[in-house]
matplotlib code that plots the C-alpha trace (Angstrom):
import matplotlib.pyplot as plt

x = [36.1, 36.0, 33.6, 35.2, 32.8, 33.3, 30.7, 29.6, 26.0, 24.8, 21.8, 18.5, 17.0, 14.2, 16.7, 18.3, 21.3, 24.9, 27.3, 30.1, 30.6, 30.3, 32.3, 29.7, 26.5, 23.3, 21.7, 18.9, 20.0, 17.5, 17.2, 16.1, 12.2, 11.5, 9.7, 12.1, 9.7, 9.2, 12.9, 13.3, 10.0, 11.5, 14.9, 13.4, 10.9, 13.0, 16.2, 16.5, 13.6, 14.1, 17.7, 17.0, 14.6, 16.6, 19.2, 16.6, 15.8, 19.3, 20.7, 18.0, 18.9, 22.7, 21.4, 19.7, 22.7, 25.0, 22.5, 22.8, 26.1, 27.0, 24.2, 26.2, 29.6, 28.3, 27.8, 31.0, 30.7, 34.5, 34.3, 36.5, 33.3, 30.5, 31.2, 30.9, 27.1, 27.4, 30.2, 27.5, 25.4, 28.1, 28.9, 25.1, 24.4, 28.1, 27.6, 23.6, 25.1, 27.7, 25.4, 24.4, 27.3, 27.5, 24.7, 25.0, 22.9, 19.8, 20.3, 23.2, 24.8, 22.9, 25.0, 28.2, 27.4, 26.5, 24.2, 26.6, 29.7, 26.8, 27.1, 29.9, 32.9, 35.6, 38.2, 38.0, 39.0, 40.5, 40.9, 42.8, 39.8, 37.9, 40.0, 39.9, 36.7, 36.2, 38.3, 37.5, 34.2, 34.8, 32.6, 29.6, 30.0, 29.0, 28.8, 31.0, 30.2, 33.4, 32.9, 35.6, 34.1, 31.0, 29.4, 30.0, 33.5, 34.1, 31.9, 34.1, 36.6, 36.1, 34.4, 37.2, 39.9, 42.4, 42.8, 41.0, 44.0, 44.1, 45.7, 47.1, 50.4, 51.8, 51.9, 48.0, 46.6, 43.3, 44.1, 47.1, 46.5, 44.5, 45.9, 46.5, 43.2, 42.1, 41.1, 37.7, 37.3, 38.0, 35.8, 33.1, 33.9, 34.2, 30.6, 28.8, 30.7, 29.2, 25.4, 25.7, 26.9, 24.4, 21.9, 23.1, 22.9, 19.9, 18.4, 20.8, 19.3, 15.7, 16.8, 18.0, 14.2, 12.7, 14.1, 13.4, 9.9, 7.8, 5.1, 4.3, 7.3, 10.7, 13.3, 11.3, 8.3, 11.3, 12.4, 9.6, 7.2, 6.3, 8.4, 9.6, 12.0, 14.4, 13.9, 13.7, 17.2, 18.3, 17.2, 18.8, 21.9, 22.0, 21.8, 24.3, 27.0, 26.6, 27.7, 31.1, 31.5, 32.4, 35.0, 36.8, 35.8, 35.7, 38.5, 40.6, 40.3, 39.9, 41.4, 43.6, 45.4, 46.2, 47.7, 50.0, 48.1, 47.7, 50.1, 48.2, 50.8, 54.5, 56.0, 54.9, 51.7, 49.8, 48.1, 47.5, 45.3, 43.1, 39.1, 38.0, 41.5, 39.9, 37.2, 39.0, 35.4, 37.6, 36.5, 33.1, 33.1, 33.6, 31.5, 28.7, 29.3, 29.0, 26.1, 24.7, 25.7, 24.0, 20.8, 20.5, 21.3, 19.0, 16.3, 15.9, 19.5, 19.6, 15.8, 17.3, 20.5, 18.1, 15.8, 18.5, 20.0, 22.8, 21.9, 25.4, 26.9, 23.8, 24.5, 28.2, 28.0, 25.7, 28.5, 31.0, 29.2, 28.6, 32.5, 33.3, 30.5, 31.4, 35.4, 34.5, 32.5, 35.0, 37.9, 36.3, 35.4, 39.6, 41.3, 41.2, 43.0, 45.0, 46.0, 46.5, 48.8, 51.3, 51.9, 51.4, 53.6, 53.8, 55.4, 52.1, 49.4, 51.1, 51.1, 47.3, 44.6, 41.0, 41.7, 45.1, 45.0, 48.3, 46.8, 43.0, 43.1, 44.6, 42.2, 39.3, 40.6, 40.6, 37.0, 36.0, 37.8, 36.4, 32.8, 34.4, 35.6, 32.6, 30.1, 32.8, 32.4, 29.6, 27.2, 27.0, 27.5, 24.5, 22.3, 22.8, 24.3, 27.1, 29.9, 31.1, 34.4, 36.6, 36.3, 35.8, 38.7, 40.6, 40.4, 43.7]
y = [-65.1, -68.8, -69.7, -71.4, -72.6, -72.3, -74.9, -77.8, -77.9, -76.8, -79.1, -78.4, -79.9, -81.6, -83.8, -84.7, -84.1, -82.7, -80.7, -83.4, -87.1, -87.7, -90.4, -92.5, -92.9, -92.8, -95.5, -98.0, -97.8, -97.4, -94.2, -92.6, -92.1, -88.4, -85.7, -84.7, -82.6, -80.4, -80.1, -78.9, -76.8, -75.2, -74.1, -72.9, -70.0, -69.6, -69.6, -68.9, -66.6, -64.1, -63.6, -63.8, -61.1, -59.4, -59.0, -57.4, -55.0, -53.8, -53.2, -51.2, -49.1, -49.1, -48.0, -44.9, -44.0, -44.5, -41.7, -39.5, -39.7, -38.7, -36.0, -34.5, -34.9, -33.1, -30.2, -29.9, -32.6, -33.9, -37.6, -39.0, -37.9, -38.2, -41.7, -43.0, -43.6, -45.7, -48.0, -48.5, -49.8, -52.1, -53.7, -54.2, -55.6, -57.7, -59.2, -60.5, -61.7, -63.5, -65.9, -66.8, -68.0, -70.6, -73.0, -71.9, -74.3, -73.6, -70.5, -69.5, -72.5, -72.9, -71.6, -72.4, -69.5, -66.7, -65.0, -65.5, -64.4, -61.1, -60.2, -61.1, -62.9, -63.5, -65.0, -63.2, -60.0, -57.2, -53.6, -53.1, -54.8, -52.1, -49.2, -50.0, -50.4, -47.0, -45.5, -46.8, -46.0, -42.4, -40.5, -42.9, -44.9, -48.6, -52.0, -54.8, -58.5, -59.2, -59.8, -58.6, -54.9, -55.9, -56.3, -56.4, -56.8, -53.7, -51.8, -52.7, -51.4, -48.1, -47.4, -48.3, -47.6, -44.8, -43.0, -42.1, -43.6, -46.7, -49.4, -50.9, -51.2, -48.4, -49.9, -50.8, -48.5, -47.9, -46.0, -44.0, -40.2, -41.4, -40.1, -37.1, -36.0, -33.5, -35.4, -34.0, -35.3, -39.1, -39.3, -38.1, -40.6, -43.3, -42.2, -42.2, -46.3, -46.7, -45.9, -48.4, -51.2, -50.2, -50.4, -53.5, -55.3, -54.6, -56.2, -59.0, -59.3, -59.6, -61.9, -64.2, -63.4, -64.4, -67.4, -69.2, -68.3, -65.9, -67.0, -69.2, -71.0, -71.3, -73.3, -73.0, -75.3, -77.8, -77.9, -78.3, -80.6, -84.0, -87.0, -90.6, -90.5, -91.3, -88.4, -86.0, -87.2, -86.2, -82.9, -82.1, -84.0, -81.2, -78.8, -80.8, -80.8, -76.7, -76.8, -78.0, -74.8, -73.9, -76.5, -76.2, -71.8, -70.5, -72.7, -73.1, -70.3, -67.5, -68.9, -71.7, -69.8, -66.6, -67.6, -70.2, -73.7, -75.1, -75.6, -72.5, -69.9, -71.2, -67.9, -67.8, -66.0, -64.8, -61.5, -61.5, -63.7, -62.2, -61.3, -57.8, -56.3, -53.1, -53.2, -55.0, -56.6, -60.5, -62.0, -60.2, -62.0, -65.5, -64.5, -64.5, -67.0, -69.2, -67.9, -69.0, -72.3, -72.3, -70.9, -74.2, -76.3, -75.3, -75.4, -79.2, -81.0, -80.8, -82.7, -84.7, -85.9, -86.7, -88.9, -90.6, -91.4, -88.6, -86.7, -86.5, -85.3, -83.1, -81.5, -81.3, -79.4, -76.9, -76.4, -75.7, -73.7, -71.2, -71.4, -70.8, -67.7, -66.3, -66.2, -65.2, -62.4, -61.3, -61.2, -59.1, -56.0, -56.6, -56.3, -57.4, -60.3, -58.5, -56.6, -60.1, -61.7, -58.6, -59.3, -63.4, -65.4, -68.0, -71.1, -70.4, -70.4, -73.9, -74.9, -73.8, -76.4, -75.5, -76.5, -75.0, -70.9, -70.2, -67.7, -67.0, -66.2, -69.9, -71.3, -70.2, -72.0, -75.0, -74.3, -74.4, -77.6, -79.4, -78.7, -80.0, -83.1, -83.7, -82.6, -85.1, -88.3, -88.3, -86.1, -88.1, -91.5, -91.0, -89.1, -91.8, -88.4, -88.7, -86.3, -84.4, -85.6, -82.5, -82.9, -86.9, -87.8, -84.3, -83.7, -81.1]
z = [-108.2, -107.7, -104.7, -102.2, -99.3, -95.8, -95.1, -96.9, -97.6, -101.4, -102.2, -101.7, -98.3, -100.2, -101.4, -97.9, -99.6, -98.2, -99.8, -99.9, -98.5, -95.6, -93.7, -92.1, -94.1, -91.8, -93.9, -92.6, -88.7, -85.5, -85.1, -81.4, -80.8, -81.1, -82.7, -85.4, -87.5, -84.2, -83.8, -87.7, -86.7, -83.7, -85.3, -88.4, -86.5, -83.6, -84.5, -88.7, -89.2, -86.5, -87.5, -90.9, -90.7, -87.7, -90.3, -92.9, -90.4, -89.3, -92.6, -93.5, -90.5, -91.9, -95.0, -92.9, -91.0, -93.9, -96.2, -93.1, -93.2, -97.0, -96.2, -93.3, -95.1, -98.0, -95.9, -94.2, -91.6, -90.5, -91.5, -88.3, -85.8, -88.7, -89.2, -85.9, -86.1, -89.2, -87.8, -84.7, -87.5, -88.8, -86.0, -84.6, -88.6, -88.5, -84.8, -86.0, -89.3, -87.3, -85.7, -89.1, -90.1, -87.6, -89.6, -92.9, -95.2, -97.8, -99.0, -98.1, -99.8, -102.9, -105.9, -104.7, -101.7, -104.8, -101.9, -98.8, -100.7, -102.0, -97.8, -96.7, -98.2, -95.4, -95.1, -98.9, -98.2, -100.7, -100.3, -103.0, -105.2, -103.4, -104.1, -107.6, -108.4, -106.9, -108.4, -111.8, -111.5, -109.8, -112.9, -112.3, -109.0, -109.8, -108.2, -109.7, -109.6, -107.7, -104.5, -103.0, -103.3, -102.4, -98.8, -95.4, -95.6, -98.2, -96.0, -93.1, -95.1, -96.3, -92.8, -90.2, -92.8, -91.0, -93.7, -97.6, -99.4, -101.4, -100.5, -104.3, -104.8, -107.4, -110.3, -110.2, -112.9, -111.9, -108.5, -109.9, -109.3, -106.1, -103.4, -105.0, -105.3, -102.7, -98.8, -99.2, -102.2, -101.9, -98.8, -100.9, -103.6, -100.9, -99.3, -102.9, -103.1, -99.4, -100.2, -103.4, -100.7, -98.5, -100.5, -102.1, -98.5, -98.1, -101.4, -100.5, -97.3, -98.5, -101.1, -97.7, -95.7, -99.0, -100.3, -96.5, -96.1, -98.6, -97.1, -99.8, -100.5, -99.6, -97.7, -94.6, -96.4, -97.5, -93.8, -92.3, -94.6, -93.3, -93.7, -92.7, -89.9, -92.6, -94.5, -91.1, -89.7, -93.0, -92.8, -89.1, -90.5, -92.9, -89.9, -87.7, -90.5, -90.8, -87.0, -87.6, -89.0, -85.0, -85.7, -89.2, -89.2, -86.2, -84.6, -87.0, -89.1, -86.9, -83.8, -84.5, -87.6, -86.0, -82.8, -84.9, -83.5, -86.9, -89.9, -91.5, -89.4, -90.2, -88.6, -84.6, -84.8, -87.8, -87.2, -90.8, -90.5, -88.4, -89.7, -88.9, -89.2, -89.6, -86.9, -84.4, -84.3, -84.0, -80.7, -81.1, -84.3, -82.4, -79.5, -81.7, -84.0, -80.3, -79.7, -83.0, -82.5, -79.3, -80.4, -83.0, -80.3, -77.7, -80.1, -79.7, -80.7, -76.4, -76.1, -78.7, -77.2, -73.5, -75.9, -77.1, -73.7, -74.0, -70.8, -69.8, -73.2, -73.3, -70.3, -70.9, -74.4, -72.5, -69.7, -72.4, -74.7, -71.4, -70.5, -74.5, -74.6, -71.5, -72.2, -75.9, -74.3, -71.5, -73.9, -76.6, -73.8, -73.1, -76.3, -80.4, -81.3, -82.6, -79.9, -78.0, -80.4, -80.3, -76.9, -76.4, -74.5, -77.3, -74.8, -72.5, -75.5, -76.6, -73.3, -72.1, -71.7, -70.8, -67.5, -67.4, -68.2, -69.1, -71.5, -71.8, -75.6, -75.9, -73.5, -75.7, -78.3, -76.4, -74.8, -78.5, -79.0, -76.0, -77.8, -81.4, -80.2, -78.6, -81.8, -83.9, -81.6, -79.3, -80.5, -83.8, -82.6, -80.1, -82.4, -85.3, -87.6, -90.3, -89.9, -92.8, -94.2, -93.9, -89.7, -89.7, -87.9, -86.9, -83.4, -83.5]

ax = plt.figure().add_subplot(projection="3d")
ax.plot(x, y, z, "-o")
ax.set_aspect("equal")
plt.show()
């Protein structure tokens, strides 16, 4: 499969470097007094490692729950109740992984994405890719280098899935004489594919915790080594471009798609669209990803704003992050998205503003907004940043 990334950073940080143009260069300009290697410091142990490593540690657990599991089924377990524990374990590993994805750089963008696209590869998503491979390899269950039957998202999957059919079309070869094979039968086939992916994570998930910080070498040494403040405001510009993913991902992908505010949707609302179709994990999804975001920024980007006499814009992307985290949170314990967009009111969602509810799914696209528009104009101009090209300019 042809990488496509969802952020824009692929060169190493030694080089300062950004994935794509930007619009404004940062050149030889005045940049604000303030310790920029403390900043880099800061969100590299407090908010990289610790999720990094917080990831390690729950898919290891998943990997645990999931043996369990094929262990219980094997002896006559019913898989509707024995799976619960091993969703649990999805969603605690998918909600940590989520606030990765909002400042995906290093890593996670080296290769074209090769190790992001190894864990999870939304808005990528095939079962049928899934189905097939399984069944191909039903004699000998094996991995394949697509990654469309690969991580998090196949896991999501075969795990959430209603039923143990595939879900090809007919005239796909490999999964013909599928569903015929006995119920008890295909989950065990589907549990055998479900340890490999477990496993899998797990090894892709070191492979993340080691490639930041061995404790040698990594991408946490490149982050943090010393530098001119030229070469430091390049390093957090890498950082502050991976935060528009809140703006071109999260809002317009996941939000701005499915409810038919952008030229993605042509027919209403797009519930196609929507990520975690299976889990119903959406909002939890873009809870966390705000959460992420806010993590990096209270790591210093706020200290850094105050130096740079951007108290008030400081204090106001504070203010909106809580409104955007608390509605992100309120409306995930009420519903899916997909559950909202069967019954929005499609006049009131194009008619909401953050300050006018019409519809609280509508208004948290627009809380998200409000802190977009302000990481596109303010937040750069004031913190002397370049903005990367594919938001310069777009504050739909």
């Amino acid at each position: 499969m042809q990488k496509k990334l969802l952020v824009l950073l692929a060169l190493p940080l030694a080089t300062g470097g950004c994935g794509e143009k930007s619009s404004k260069n940062s050149g030889t300009v005045d940049l604000p007094v303030f310790d920029r290697l403390g900043l880099l410091k800061e969100i590299s142990s407090t908010v990289i490692a610790p999720r990094y490593e917080g990831f390690t540690d729950q898919s290891k657990a998943m990997k645990q729950a999931t043996d369990a599991f094929c262990t219980n089924l094997a002896g006559g377990a019913n898989w509707a109740s024995a799976v619960t524990p091993v969703q649990a374990e999805w969603k605690k590993s998918m909600a940590l992984w989520q606030e990765v994805e909002a400042w995906q750089f290093g890593p996670l963008t080296d290769e074209e994405g090769t190790l992001r696209y190894d864990i999870y590869t939304w808005p990528v998503v095939n079962a049928c890719a899934v189905d097939r491979q399984l069944a191909s390899t039903a004699a000998s269950p094996a991995l394949s280098s697509n990654d469309s039957t690969k991580g998090l998202s196949a896991m999501e999957y075969l795990l959430f899935d209603n039923d143990s059919l595939h879900a090809c079309k007919d005239t796909v070869t490999e999964t013909q004489g599928w569903n015929e094979k006995p119920e008890a039968t295909r989950q065990d086939l589907r549990c055998a594919y479900l340890k490999l992916l477990a496993s899998d994570l797990v090894t892709q998930a070191e492979s993340l915790q080691k490639k930041w910080n061995d404790g040698t070498q990594g991408y946490h040494f490149q982050l943090i080594a010393e530098g001119s403040d030229s070469e430091l405001q390049s390093r957090i510009n890498v950082i502050s471009d991976s935060l528009f993913y809140l703006d071109a991902t999260v809002k317009d992908k996941k939000l701005g798609a499915p409810l038919g505010l952008n030229d993605a949707c042509r027919t209403g609302v797009c519930p196609d669209l929507v990520e975690h179709a299976f889990s119903k994990e959406s909002l939890t999804a873009v809870h966390r990803n705000i959460l992420g975001f806010q993590a990096a920024f209270d790591a210093g980007f706020d200290d850094y704003l105050k130096a740079a006499g951007g108290d008030d814009l400081a204090d106001r992307l504070k203010a909106d992050l809580d409104q955007a985290s608390q509605s992100a949170e309120a409306l995930a314990a009420q519903n899916s998205l997909s559950g909202f967009l069967a019954n929005l009111d499609q006049a009131a969602c194009a008619a909401t503003t953050a300050e006018d509810r019409k519809s609280e799914i509508c208004a948290l696209y627009q809380d998200i907004k409000a802190i977009t528009d302000e990481l596109k104009t303010e937040f750069v101009s004031i913190l002397k940043l370049s903005t990367p090209a594919q938001s310069s300019g777009d504050n739909d």
